[in-house]
Each structure stands twice: as structure tokens, then as C-alpha cells.
ROMIMI-355704 format. One line per 5 residues: number of its first residue (from 0); their letters; for each residue x, y, z of N, C-alpha, C, CB. Coordinates in steps of 0.05 Angstrom, whole numbers. Glycine has a CB too. Layout:
// ROMIMI-355704
NUM	A	X,Y,Z,X,Y,Z,X,Y,Z,X,Y,Z | ...;
END
This chain:
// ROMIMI-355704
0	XXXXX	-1056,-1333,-816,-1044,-1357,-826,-1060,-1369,-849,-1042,-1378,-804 | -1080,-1359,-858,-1095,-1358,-878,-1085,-1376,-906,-1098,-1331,-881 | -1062,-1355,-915,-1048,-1357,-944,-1033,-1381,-932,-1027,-1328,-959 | -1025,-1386,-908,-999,-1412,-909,-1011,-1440,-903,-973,-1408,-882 | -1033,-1444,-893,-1052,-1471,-894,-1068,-1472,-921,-1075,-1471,-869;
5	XXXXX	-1069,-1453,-938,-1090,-1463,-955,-1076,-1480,-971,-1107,-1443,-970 | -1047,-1476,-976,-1030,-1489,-994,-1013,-1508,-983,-1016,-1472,-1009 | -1017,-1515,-956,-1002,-1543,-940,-1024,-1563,-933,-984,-1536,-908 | -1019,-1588,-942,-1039,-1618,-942,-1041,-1617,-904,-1015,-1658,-961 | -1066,-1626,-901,-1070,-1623,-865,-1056,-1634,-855,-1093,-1631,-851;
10	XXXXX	-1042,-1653,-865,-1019,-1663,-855,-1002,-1650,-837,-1006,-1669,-873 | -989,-1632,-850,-979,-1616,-844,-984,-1596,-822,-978,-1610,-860 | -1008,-1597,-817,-1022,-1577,-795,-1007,-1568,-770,-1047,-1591,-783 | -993,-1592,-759,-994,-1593,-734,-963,-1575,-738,-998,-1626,-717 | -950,-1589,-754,-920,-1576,-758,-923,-1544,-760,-905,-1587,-788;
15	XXXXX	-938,-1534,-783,-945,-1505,-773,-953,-1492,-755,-956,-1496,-782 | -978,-1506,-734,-973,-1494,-720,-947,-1481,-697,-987,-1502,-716 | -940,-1512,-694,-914,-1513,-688,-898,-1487,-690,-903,-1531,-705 | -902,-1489,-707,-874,-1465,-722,-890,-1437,-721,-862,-1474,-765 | -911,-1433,-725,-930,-1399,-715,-903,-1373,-707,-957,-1406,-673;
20	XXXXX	-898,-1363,-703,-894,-1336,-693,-910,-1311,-707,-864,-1331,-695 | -897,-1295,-693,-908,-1263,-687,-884,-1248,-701,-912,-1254,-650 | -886,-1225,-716,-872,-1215,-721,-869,-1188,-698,-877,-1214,-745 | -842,-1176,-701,-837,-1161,-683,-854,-1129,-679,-810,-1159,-687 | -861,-1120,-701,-864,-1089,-705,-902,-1091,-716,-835,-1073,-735;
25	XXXXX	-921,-1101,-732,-938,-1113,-744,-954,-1128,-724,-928,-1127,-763 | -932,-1144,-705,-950,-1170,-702,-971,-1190,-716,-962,-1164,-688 | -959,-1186,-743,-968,-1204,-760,-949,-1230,-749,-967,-1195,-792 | -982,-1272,-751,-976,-1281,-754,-953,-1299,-775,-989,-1278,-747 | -935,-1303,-777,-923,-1325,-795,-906,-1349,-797,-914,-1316,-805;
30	XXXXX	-900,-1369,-809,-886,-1392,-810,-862,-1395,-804,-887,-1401,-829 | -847,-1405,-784,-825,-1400,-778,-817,-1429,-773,-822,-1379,-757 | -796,-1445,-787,-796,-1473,-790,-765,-1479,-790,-813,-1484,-816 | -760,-1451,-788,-719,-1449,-790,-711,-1437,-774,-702,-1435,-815 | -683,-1439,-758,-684,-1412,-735,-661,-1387,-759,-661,-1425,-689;
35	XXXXX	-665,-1373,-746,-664,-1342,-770,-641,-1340,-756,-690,-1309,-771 | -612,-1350,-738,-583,-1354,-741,-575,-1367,-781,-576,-1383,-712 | -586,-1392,-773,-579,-1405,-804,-584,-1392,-827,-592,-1429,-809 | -605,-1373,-832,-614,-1360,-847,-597,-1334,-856,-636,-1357,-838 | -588,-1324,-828,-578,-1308,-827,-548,-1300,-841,-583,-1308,-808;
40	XXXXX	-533,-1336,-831,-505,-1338,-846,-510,-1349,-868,-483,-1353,-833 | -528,-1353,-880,-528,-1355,-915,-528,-1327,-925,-557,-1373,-928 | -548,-1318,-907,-544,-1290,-925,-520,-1273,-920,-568,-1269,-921 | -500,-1281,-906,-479,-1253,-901,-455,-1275,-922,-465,-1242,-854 | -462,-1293,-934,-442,-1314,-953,-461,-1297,-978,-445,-1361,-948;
45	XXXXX	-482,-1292,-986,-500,-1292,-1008,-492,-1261,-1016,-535,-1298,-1000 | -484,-1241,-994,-480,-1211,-996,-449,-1209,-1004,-489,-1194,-967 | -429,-1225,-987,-405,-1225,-999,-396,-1239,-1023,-392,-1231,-984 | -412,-1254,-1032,-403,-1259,-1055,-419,-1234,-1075,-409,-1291,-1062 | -441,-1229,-1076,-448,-1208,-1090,-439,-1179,-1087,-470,-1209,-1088;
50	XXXXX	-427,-1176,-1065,-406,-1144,-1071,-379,-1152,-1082,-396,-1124,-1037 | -368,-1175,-1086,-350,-1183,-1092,-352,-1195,-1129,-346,-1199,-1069 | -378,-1191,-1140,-370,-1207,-1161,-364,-1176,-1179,-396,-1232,-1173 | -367,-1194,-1207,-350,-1172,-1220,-375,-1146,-1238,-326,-1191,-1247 | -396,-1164,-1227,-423,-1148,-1238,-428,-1119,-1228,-451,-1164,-1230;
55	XXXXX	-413,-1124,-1199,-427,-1103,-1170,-399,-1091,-1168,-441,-1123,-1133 | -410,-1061,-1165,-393,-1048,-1164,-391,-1026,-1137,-394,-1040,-1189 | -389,-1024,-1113,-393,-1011,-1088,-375,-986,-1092,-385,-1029,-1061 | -398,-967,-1084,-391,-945,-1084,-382,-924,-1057,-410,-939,-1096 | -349,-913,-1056,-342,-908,-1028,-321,-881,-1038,-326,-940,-1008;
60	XXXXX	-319,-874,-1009,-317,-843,-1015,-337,-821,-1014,-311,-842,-1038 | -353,-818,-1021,-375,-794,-1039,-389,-794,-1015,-397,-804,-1074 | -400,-773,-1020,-422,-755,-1003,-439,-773,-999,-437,-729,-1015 | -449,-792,-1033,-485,-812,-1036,-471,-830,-1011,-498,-839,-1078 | -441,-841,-1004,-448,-865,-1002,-434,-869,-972,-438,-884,-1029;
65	XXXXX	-424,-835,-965,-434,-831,-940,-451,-836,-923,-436,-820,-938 | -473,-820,-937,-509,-815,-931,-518,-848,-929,-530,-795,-964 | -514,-856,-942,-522,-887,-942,-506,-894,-915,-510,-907,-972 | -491,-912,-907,-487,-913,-888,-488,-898,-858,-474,-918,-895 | -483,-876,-866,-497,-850,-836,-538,-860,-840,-489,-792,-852;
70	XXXXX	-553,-858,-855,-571,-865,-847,-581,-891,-838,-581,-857,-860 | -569,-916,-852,-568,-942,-849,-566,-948,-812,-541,-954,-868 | -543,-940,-807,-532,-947,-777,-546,-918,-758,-488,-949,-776 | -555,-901,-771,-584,-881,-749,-605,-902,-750,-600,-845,-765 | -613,-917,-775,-635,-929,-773,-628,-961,-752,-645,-932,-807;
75	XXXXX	-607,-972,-758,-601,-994,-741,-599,-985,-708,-572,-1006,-752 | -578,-961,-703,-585,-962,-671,-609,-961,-664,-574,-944,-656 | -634,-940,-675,-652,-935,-663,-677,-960,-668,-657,-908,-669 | -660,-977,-685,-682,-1004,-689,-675,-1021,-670,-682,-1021,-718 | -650,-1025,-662,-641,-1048,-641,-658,-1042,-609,-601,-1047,-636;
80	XXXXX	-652,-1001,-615,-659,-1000,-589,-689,-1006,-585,-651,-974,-579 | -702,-1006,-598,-732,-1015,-600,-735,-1042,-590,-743,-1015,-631 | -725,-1051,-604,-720,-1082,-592,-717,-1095,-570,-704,-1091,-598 | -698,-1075,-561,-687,-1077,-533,-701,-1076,-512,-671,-1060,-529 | -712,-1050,-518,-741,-1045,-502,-769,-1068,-503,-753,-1016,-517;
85	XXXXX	-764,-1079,-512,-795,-1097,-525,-780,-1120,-505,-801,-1107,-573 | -757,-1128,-502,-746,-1158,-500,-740,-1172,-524,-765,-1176,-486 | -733,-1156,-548,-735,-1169,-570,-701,-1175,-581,-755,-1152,-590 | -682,-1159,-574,-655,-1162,-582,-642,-1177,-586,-643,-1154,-573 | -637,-1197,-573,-623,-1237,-578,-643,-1242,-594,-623,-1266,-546;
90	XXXXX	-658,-1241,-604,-677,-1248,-628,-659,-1239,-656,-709,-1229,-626 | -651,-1217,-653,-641,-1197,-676,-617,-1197,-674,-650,-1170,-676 | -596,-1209,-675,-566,-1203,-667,-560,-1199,-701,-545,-1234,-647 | -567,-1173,-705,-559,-1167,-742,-525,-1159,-734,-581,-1130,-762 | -513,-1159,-757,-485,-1153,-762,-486,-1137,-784,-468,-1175,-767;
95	XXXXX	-500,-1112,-780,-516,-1094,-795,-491,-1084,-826,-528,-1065,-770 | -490,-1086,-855,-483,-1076,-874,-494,-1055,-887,-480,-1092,-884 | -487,-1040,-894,-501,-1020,-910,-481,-1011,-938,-507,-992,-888 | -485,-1009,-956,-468,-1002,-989,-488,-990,-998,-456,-1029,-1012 | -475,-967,-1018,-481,-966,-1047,-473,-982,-1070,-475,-947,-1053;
100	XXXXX	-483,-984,-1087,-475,-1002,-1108,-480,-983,-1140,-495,-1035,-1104 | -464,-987,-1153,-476,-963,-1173,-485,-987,-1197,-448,-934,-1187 | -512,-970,-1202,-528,-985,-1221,-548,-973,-1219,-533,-1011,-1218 | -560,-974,-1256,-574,-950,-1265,-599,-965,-1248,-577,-941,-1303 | -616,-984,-1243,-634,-996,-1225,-642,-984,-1210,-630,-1012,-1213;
105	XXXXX	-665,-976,-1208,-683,-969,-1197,-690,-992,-1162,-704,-969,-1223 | -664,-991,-1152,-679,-1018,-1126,-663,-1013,-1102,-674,-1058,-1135 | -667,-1022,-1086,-657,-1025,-1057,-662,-1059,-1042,-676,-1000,-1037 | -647,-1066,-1027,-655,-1092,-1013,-639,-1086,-991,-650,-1121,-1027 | -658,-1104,-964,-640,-1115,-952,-649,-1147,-946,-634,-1099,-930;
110	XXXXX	-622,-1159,-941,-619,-1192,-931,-629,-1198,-902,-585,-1203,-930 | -631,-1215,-901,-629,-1225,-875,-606,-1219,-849,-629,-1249,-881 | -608,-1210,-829,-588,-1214,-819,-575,-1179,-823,-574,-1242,-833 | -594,-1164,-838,-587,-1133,-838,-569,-1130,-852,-580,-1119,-815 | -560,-1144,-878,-552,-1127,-907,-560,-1122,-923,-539,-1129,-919;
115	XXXXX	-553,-1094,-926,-562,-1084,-941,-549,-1068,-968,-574,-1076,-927 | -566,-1069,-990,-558,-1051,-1007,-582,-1033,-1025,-540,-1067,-1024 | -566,-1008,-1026,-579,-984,-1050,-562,-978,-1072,-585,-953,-1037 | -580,-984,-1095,-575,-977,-1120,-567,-943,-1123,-602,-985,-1135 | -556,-938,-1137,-554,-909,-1146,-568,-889,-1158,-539,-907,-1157;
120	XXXXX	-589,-912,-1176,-612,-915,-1187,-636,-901,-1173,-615,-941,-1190 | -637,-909,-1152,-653,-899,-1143,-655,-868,-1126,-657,-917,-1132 | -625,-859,-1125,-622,-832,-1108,-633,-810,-1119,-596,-824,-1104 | -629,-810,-1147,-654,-779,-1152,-687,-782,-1150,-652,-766,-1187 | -697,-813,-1146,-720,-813,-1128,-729,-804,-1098,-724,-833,-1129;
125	XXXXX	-708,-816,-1083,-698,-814,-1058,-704,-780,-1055,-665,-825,-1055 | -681,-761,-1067,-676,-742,-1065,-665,-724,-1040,-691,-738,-1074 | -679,-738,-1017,-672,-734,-998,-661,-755,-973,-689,-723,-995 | -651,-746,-956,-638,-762,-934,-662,-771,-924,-619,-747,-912 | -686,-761,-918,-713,-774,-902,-719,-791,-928,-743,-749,-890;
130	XXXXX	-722,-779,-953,-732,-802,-973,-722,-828,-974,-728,-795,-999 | -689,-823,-974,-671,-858,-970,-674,-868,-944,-635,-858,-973 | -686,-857,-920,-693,-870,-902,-715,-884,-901,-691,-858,-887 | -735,-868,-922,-771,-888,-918,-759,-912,-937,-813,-867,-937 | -735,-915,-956,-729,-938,-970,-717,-955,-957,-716,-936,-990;
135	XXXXX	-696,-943,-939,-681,-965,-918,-695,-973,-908,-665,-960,-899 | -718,-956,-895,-733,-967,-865,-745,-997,-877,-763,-943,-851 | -758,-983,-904,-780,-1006,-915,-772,-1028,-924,-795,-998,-936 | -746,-1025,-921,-732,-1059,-935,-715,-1067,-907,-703,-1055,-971 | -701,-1060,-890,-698,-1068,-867,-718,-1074,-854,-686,-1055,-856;
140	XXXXX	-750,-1061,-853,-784,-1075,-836,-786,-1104,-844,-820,-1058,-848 | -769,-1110,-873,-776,-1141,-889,-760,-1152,-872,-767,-1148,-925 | -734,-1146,-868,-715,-1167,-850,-725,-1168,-825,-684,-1160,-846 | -736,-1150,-806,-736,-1145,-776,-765,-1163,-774,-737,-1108,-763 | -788,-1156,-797,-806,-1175,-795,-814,-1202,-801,-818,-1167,-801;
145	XXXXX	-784,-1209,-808,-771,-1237,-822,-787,-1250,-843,-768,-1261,-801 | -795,-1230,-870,-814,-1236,-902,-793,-1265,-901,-809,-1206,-941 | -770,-1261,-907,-749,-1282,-916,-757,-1316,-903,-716,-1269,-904 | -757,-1309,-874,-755,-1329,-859,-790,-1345,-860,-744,-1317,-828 | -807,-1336,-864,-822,-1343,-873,-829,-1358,-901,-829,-1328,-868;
150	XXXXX	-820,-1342,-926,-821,-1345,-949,-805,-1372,-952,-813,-1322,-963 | -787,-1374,-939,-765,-1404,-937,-780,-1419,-919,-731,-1401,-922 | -791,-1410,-902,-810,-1441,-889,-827,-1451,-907,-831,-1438,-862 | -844,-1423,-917,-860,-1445,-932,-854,-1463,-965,-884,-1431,-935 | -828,-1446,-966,-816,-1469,-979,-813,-1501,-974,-794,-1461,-979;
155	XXXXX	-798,-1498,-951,-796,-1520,-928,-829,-1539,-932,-793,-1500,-889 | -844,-1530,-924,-855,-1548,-922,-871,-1548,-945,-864,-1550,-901 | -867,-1535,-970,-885,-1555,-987,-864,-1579,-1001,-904,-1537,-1014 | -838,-1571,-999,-818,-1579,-1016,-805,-1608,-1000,-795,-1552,-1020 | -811,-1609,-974,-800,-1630,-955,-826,-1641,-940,-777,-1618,-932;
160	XXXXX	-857,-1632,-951,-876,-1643,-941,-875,-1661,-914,-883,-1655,-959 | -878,-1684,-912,-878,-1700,-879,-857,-1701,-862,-883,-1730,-879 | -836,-1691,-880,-811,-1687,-863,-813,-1660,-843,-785,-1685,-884 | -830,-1649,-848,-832,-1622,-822,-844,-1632,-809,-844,-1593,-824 | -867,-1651,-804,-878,-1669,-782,-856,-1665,-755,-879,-1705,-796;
165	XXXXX	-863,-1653,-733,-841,-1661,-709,-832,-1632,-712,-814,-1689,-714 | -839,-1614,-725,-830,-1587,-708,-806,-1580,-724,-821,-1591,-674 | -806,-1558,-721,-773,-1540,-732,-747,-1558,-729,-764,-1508,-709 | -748,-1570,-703,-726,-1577,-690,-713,-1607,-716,-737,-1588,-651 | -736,-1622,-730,-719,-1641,-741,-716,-1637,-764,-725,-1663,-740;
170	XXXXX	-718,-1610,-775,-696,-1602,-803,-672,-1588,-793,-709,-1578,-829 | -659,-1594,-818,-626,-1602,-819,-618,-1574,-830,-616,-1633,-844 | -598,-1564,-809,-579,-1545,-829,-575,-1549,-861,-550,-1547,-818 | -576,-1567,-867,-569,-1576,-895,-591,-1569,-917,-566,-1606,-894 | -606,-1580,-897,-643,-1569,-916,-645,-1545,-919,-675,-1573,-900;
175	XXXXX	-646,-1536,-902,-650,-1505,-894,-637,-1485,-913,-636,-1498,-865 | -606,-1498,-914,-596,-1484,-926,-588,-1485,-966,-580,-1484,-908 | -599,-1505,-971,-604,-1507,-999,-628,-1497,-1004,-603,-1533,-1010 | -647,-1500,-989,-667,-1480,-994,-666,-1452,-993,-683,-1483,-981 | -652,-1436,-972,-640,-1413,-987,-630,-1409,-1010,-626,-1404,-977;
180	XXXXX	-615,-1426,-1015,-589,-1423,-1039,-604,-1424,-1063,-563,-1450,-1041 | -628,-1441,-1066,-648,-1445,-1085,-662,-1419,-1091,-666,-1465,-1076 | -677,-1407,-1079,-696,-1383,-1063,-677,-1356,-1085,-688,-1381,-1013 | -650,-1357,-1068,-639,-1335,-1072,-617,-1330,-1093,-633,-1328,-1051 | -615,-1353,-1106,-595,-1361,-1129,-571,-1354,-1127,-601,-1353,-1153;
185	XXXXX	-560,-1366,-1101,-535,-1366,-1095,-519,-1373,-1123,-530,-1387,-1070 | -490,-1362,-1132,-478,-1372,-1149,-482,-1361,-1188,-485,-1399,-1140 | -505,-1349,-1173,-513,-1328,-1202,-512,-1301,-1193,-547,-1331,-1215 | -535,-1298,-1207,-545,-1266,-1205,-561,-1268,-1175,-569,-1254,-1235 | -568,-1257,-1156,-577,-1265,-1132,-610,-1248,-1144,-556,-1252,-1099;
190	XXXXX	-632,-1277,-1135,-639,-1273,-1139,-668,-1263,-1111,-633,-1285,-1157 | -661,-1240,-1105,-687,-1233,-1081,-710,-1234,-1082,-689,-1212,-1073 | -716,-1241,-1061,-743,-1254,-1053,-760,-1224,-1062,-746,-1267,-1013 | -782,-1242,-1076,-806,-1228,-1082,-832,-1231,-1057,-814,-1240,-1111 | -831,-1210,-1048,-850,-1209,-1030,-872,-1204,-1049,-846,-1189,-1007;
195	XXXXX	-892,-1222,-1019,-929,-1211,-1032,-935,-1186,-1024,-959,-1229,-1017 | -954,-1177,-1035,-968,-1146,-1031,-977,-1146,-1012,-988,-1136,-1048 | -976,-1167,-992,-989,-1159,-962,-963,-1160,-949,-1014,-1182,-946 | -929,-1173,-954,-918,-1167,-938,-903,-1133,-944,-902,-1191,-933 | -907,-1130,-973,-906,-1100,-976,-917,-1086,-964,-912,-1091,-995;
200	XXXXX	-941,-1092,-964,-958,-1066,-944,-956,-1075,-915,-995,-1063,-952 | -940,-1089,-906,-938,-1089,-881,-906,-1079,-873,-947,-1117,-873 | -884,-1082,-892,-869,-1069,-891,-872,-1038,-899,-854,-1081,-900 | -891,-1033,-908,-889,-998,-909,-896,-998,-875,-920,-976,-935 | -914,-1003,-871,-921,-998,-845,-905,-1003,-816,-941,-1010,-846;
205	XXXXX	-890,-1030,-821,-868,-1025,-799,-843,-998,-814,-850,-1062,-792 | -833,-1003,-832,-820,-981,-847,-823,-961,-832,-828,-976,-874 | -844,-952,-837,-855,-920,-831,-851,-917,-803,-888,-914,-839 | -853,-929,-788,-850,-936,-752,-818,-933,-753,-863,-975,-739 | -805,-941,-759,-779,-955,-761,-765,-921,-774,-779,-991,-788;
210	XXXXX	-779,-905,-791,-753,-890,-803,-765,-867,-775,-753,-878,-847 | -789,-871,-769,-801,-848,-743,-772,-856,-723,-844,-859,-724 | -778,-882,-716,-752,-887,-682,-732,-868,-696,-731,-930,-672 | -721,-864,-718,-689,-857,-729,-687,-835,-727,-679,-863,-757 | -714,-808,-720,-719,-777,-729,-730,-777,-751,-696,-757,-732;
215	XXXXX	-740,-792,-766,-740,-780,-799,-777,-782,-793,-720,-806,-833 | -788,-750,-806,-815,-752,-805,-827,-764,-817,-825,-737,-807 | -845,-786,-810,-867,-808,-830,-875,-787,-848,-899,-825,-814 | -885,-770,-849,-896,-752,-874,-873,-751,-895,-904,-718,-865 | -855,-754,-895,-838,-742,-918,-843,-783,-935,-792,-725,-904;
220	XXXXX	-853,-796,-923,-860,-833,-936,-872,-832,-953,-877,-855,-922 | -899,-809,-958,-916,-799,-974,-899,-788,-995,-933,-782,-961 | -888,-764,-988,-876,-749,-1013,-851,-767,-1026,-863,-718,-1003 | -843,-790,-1021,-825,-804,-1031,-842,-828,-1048,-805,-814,-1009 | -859,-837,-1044,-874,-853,-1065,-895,-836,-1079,-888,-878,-1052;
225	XXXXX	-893,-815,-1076,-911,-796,-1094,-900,-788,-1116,-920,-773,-1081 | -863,-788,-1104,-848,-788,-1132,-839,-809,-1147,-827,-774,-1131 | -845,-833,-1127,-832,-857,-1145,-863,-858,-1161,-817,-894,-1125 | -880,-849,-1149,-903,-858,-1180,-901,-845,-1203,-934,-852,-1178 | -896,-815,-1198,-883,-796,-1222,-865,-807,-1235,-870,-772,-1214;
230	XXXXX	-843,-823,-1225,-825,-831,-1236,-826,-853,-1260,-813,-836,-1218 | -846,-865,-1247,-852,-894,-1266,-874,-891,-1281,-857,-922,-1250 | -885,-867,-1281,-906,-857,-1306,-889,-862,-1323,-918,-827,-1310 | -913,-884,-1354,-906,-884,-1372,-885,-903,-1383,-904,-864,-1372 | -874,-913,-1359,-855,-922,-1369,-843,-956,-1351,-836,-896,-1370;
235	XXXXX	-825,-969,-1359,-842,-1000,-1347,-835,-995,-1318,-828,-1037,-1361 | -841,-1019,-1307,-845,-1026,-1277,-804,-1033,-1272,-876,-1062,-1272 | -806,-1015,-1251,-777,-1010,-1230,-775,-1051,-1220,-788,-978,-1188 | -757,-1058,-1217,-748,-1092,-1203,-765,-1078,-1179,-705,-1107,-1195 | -759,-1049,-1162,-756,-1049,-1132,-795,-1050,-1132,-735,-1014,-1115;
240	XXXXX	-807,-1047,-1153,-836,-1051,-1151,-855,-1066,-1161,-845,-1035,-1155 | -830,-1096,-1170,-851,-1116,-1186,-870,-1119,-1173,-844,-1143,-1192 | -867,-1125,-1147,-894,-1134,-1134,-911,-1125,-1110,-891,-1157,-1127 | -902,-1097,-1115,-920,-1075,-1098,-946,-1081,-1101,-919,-1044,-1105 | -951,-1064,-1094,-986,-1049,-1093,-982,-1032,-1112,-999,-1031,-1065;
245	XXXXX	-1010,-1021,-1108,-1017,-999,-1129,-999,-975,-1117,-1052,-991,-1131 | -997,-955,-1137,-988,-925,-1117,-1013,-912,-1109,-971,-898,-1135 | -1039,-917,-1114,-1057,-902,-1100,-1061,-924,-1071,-1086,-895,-1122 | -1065,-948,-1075,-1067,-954,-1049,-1038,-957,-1025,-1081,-979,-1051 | -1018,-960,-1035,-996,-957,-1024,-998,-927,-1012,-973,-964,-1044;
250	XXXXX	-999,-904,-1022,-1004,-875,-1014,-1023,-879,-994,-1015,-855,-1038 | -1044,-892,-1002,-1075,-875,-985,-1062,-889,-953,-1121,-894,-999 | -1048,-914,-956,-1050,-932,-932,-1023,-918,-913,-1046,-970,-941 | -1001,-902,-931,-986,-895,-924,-997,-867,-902,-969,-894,-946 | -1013,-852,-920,-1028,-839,-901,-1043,-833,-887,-1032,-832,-902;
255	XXXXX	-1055,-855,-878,-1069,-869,-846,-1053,-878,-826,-1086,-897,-850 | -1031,-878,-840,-1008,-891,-824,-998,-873,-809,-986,-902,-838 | -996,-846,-812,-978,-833,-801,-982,-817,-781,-966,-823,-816 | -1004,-819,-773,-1009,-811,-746,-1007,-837,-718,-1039,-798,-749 | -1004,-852,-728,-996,-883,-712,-961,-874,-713,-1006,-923,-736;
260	XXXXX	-949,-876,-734,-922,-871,-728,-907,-851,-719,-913,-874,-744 | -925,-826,-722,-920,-801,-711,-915,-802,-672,-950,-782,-721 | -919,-825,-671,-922,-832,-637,-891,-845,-638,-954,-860,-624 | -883,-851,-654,-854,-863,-644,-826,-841,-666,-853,-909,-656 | -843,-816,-678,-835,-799,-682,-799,-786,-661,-863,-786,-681;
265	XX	-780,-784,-668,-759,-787,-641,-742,-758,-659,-736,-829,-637 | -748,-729,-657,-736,-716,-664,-714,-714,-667,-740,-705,-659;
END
């Protein structure tokens, strides 16, 4: 909780604690000041209007956008069932989406609430069905480990200061939800949350866990950012990696990792 008190007045103290959770897969601490239902139906309003505008173009039919959805919903059952197992499932009630979208972009996301989308952009990185899975996994570990729901609390409370006083319970759907709309630029171009380089490297790491439950071997996590570094030799920085890590430490950490995930390895 380090990064989220240094930048809230002590005031505030008690309300964070308040609000503390655990993430599911990590068990990293974080701020939780909204319940992740509300969060959840902004984002399935934030995804339909963005497959629907005239920018986004979804791609259906084809083999790519098959594969996209056949891996999406391998990766969702075997994530729920995780859950399930933990006691964690009524926590997670996703209404899981998965698309292609064609665009030369280099990116992938998913929302809150398990939608998701992949660029087209990105499939001759991918290259493989295990490759688009270490990308699914790693942007679905952001939703399951709730980056979002966090990143909006601490919105919340620098932006509504003494008004979080008294716990989660006395902000308003209303708050909550202009602060998404703010966050994610409902009504434009949508604009996704930029995670920090620690919730990156903590989504590689549930990721990597997460594409293991589905069958897909953590080793092939390595050979997929070994080519997205090849890829971006030389030439500028991908949206999907403004705010990574390095590729040597993203790699090295990826490969310490994978004998931890090799345990939830599910042929």
C-alpha cells in the first residue's frame, strides 16, 4: 500500500484502510473504494459503444477471429474454474466478451467485467495460439486482479478527498461512475487505463498462471515477448507497451516465473 498513502492527506487513512483488499491470483494489496458490479456495467456500456462506433471495425468469420474467441472462453472457463476453487466466483460474475477488431495497432485490452479486445495488429507477433494466449491471459490477470478498480479508487479519493471518510459504502453510484467515464473517455476515443510497471509485472505473472490453468505452456510467454522485442527494434513504442517494463526485465522475470506456473500447468 506503499504507492497509495504516499499520495492521500492522512486524512484519508482510515478510509483506505477501509477499503484494503487482496487481489485474487498475486495477492497483491490494493484500494478498493467502489464495488467492481458498478464498474463493471460502465464498462460493458464503454465496450458497446466502442464496437459499435464507426472507428472499430470487428472482425467475424475467419480462422484469426475464431482463434480469438476459442482461446478467450478456454481461457475464461479455466479462470472461473480457479476461482471457484479458491471461493472466489460471486466476486467475478464476468459476462466474458472476446472480438477481433482490425487495426494496424499493435494492442490488446481487456475491461472490466471480462471484455475484451485484440487488435489484428498484433497477430503476426502473437503468431501462435499459445502466443495470443500469454496476451489474453496478460490483459484478462489486469481485470481478474482488478488494475482498473483500483486505479478508479484512487482516483476517488484524491478527487473527492473527505468525502471517502466512512468507507466505500458512502460513495454514490453517480461518483463512481463519472469517474470511470472520466478515466476511460467515455464518448470519444476510449481511453484505457495505463497501468504502472508494477501492475504490469504483476499481470505477467498472474497472466502466465492464468494461460498455464487454460493448457497453454508458460514457456512459449518467453518466446512471445522475445518477439515483441524484435518487433519494436528500432522503431517507436507499440500503445500495448507505453508503460511496460523493459524487455530484458520483463523476460528475465518472465523466466523465474515459470516454474511457479508450470504447477498450474493443465495439459
Amino acid at each position: 500500500m506503499k504507492k497509495i498513502t504516499k499520495y492521500i492527506p492522512l486524512a484519508l487513512l482510515s478510509a483506505v484502510l477501509v477499503g484494503c483488499a487482496t487481489s485474487a491470483i498475486t495477492g497483491r494489496k490494493y484500494l478498493r473504494l467502489v464495488d467492481s458490479e458498478t464498474i463493471n456495467q460502465q464498462a460493458s456500456v464503454a465496450y458497446k459503444e466502442f464496437l459499435g462506433s464507426n472507428s472499430s471495425k470487428v472482425v467475424t468469420g475467419t480462422a484469426q477471429a475464431t482463434m480469438v474467441k476459442n482461446v478467450g472462453n478456454r481461457i475464461a472457463t479455466a479462470t472461473q474454474q480457479f476461482l471457484t476453487e479458491r471461493g472466489l466466483a460471486d466476486k467475478f460474475n464476468f459476462n466474458w466478451e472476446f472480438n477481433l477488431v482490425e487495426s494496424p495497432d499493435v494492442n490488446a485490452w481487456c475491461m472490466p467485467g471480462g471484455k475484451v479486445a485484440v487488435y489484428t495488429g498484433i497477430l503476426p507477433i502473437t503468431a501462435t495460439e499459445a502466443g495470443l494466449a500469454t496476451v489474453m491471459g496478460h490483459e484478462i490477470a489486469h481485470a481478474i486482479e482488478e488494475h482498473s478498480v483500483a486505479q478508479i479508487s484512487n482516483q476517488m479519493a484524491l478527487q473527492l478527498g473527505g468525502a471517502v471518510l466512512g468507507g466505500a459504502a458512502q460513495i454514490s453510484n453517480s461518483k463512481s461512475v463519472g469517474i470511470f467515464n472520466q478515466v476511460y473517455g467515455i464518448g470519444g476515443n476510449i481511453g484505457m487505463l495505463s497501468f504502472s510497471r508494477q501492475d504490469e509485472l504483476a499481470a505477467d505473472r498472474a497472466g502466465i498462471i492464468i494461460m498455464a490453468l487454460a493448457g497453454y505452456n508458460p514457456n512459449e510467454a518467453v518466446q512471445f515477448w522475445s518477439r515483441m522485442a524484435n518487433a519494436k527494434s528500432g522503431q517507436s513504442q507499440p500503445e500495448f507497451l507505453s508503460t511496460h517494463p523493459s524487455d530484458a526485465r520483463r523476460i528475465s522475470q518472465l523466466e523465474s516465473l515459470v516454474p511457479e506456473a508450470m504447477k498450474y500447468y493443465r495439459k
